[in-house]
C-alpha positions as CSV (number, residue, x, y, z in Angstrom):
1,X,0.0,0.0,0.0
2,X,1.8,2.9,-1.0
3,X,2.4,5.0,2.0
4,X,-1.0,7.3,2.7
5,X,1.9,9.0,3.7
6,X,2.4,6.4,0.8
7,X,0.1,3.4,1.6
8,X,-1.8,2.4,-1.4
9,X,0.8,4.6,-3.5
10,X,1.0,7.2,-1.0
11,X,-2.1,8.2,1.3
12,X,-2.5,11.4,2.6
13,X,-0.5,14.6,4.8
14,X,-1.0,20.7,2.5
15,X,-3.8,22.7,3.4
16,X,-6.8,24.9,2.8
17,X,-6.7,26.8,6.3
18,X,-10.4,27.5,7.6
19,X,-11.7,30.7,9.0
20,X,-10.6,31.3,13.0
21,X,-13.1,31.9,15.6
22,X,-14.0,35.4,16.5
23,X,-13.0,36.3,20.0
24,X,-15.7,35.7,22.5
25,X,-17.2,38.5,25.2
26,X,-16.3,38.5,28.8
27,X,-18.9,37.2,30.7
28,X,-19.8,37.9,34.0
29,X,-17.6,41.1,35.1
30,X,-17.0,41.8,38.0
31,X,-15.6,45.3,39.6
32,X,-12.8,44.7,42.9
33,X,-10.8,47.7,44.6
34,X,-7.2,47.2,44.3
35,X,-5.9,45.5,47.6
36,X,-5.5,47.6,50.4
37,X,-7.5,50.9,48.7
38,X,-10.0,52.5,50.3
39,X,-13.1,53.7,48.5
40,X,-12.3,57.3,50.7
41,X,-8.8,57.5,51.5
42,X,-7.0,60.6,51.3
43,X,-3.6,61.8,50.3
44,X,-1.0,63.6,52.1
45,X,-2.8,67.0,50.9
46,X,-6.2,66.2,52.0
47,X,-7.7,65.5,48.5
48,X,-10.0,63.0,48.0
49,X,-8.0,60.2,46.1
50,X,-9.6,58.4,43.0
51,X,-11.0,54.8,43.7
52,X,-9.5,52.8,41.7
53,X,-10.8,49.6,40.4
54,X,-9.9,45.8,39.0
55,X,-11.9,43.9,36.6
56,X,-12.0,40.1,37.2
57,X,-13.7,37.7,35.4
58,X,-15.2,34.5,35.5
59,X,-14.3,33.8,31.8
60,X,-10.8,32.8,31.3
61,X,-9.1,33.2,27.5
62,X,-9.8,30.0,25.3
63,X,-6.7,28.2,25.3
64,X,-5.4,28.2,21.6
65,X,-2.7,26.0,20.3
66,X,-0.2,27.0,17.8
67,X,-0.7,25.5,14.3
68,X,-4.2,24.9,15.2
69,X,-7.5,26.3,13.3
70,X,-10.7,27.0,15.9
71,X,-13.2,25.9,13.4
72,X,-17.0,27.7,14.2
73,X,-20.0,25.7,15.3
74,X,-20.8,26.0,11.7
75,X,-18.1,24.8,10.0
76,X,-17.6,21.9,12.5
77,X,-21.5,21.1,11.6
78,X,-20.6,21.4,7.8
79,X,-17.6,19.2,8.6
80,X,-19.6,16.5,9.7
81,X,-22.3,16.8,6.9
82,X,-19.8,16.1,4.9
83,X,-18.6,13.3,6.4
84,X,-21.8,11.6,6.5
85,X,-22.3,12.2,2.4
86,X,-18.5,10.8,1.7
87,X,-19.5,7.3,4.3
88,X,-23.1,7.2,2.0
89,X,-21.2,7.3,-1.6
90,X,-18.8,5.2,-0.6
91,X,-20.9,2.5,0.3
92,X,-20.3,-0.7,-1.9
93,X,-17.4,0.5,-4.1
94,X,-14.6,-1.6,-2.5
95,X,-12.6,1.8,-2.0
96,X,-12.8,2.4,-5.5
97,X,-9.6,0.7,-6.5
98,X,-11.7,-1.5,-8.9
99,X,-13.1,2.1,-10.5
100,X,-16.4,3.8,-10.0
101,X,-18.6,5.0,-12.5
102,X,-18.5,8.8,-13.4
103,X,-21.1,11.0,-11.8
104,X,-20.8,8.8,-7.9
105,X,-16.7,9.6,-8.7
106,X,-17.4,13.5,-9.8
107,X,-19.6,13.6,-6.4
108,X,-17.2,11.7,-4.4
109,X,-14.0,14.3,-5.2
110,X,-16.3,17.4,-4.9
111,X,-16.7,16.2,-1.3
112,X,-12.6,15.3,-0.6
113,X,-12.5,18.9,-1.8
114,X,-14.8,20.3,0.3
115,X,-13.9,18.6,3.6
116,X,-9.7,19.6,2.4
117,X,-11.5,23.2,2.4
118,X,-12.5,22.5,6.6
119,X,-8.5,21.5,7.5
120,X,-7.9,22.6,11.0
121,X,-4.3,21.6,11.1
122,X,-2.9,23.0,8.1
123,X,0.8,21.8,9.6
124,X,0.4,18.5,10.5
125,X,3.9,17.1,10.1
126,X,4.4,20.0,13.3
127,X,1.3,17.8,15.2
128,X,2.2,14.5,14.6
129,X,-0.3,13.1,17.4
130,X,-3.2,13.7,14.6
131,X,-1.2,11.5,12.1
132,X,0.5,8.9,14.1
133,X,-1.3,5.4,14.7
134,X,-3.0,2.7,12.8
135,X,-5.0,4.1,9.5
136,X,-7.2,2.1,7.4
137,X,-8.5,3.2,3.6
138,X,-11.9,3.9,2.7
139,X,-11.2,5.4,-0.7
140,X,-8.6,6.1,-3.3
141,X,-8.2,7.1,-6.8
142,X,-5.7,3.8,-7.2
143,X,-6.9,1.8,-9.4
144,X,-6.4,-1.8,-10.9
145,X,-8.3,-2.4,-14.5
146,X,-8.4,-4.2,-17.5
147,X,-5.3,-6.4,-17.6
148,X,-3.9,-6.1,-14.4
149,X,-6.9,-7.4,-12.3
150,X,-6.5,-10.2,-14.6
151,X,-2.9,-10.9,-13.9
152,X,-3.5,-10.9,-10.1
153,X,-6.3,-13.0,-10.4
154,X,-8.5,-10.1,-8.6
155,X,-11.4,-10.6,-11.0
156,X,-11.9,-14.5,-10.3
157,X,-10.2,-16.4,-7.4
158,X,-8.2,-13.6,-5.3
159,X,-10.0,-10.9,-3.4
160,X,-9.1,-8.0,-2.1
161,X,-9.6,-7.1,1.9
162,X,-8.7,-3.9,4.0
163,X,-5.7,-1.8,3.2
164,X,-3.9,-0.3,6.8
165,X,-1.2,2.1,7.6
166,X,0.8,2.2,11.2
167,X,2.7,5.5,11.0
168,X,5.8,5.7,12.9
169,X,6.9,9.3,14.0
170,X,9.8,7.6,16.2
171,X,11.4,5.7,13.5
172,X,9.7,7.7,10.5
173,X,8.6,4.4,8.9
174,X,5.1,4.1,7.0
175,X,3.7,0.2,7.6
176,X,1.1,-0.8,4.3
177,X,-0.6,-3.7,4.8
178,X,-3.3,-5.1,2.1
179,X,-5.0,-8.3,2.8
180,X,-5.8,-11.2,0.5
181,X,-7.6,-14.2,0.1
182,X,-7.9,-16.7,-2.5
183,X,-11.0,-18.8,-2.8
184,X,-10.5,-22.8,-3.9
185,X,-6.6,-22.7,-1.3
186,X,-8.5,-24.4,1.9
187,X,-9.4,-20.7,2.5
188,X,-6.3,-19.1,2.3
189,X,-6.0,-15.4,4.0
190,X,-2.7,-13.5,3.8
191,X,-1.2,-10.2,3.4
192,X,1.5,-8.2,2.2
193,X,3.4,-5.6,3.7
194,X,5.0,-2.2,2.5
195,X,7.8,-0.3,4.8
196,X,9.1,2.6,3.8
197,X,10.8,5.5,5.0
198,X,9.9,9.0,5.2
199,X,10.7,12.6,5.3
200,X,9.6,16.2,5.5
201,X,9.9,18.7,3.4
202,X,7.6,20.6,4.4
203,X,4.7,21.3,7.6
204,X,2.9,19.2,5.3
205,X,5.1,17.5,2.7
206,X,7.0,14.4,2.6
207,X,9.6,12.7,0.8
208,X,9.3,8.6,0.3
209,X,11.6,5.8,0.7
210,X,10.4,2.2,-0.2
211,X,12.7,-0.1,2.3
212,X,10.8,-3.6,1.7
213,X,8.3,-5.7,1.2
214,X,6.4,-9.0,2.6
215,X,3.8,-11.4,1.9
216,X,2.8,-14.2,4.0
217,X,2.1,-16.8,3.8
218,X,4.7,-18.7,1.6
219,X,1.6,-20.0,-0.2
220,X,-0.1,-16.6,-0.9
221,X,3.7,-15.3,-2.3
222,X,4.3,-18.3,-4.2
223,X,1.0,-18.0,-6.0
224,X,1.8,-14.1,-6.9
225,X,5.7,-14.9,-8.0
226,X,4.9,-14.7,-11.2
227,X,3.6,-11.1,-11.5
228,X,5.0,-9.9,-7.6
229,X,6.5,-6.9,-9.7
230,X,3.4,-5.7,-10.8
231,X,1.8,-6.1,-7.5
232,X,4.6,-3.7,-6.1
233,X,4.2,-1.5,-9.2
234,X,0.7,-0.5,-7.6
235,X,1.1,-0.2,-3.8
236,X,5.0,1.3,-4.7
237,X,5.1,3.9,-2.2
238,X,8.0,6.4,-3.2
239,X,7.7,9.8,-4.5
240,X,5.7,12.8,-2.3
241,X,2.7,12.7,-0.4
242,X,0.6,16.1,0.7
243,X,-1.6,15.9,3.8
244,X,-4.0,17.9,2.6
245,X,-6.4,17.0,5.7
246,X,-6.1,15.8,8.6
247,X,-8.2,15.6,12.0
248,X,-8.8,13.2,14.9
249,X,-10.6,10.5,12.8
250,X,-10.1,11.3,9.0
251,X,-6.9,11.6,6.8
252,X,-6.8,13.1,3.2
253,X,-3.5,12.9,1.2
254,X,-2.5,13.7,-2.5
255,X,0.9,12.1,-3.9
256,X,3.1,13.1,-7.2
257,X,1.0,11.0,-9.3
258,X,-1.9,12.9,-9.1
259,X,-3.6,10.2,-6.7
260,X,-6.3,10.7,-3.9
261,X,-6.2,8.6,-0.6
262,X,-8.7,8.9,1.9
263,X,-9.0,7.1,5.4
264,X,-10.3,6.4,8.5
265,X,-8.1,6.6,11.8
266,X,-8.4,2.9,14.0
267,X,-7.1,3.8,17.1
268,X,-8.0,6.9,19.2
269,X,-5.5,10.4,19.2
270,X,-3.2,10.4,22.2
């Protein structure tokens, strides 16, 4: 899977910066004398000294965090609209890697766009907890047609299951793993596995490294030898990926070969 930071070519970390939050009024004011100032005290001349007065209040300054959008109640609501429409289109197109037809595709990328529009973390190579973790696809523009499927088997006996990432941030290392089974083997299930490195070139850009591959078990790479190369064509993760969104649950990224990938975080933010 190229690694979404390149998994499945290279899945998603760039940005469309929404609008900030307009300050919020103080609530609850209260008025306090300065310590030890009396409302009539005099000075040394015998005029009547000024009160003077402190304003406290119950509302403390909403904690902002560098690097970090405040998206409004409206735009967190048209966030998860969004969300919603991209869970119904996708429904029943295998993450698209075996194509969609042309209108549900034109609807699906108007939606990738307008959710990269919402990004709250236009820097997210500088907040690596929303990236880190274990990622799995839900879409991408990735696709295997015509003679290829054939090749791999992936229109008769060999199916296709779910495509994960486990990014690294210690060791900079992008884990792909895409899941098989071939119907007719005593049930066989297997996988193979991507690593590659990677690394930034930007707040939102990186550069990468394919390290190595492997698919277990010995049964499941045996019955690929023949065509292994043009399994690791597709899911070949170097090159530069562009997290173009990013938030607690949902990744976009775009790579230098013009493809989308779009996912769905497995394990919850530190």
């Amino acid at each position: 899977m190229a690694l979404a930071l390149g998994a499945i070519p290279c899945i998603g970390f760039g940005t469309r910066a929404a609008n900030r939050r307009r300050p919020e009024r103080l609530h609850n004011v209260a008025l306090t004398r300065s310590p030890g100032e009396s409302s009539s005290s005099r000075c040394s001349t015998g005029c009547k000294k000024s009160r003077v007065w402190q304003i406290q209040s119950s509302v403390s300054e909403p904690q902002k965090v560098e690097g970090i959008v405040e998206l409004t109640p409206a735009q967190l609501e048209a966030r998860a609209t969004v969300k919603q429409q991209l869970e119904e289109r996708l429904e029943g197109i295998k993450m698209g890697i075996f194509g969609v037809k042309e209108q549900p595709r034109i609807e699906i990328l108007a939606l990738l766009r307008d959710l990269e529009d919402l990004n709250s973390v236009p820097a997210p190579l500088e907040h690596m907890e929303f990236v880190s973790g274990r990622w799995k696809l839900l879409f991408t523009t990735v696709r295997i047609l015509g003679s290829k499927r054939s090749k791999l088997g992936l229109r008769s006996f060999v199916s296709l299951g779910n495509f994960t990432q486990t990014i690294d941030p210690d060791q900079r290392l992008a884990i792909n793993k895409i899941e098989f089974s071939v119907a007719g083997f005593d049930s066989l299930m297997g996988d193979l596995t991507v690593e590659a490195s990677y690394t930034p070139t930007s707040p939102s850009r990186v550069d990468i490294q394919y390290n190595r591959s492997l698919m277990v078990p010995k049964k499941l790479q045996e019955l690929f030898d023949a065509n292994y190369a043009l399994l690791l064509s597709i899911f070949n993760p170097e090159g530069w990926l562009e997290i173009t969104y990013v938030d607690e649950t949902h990744r976009i990224g775009r790579n230098d070969k013009g493809q989308i990938f779009y996912l769905v975080r497995e394990d919850p933010v530190d």
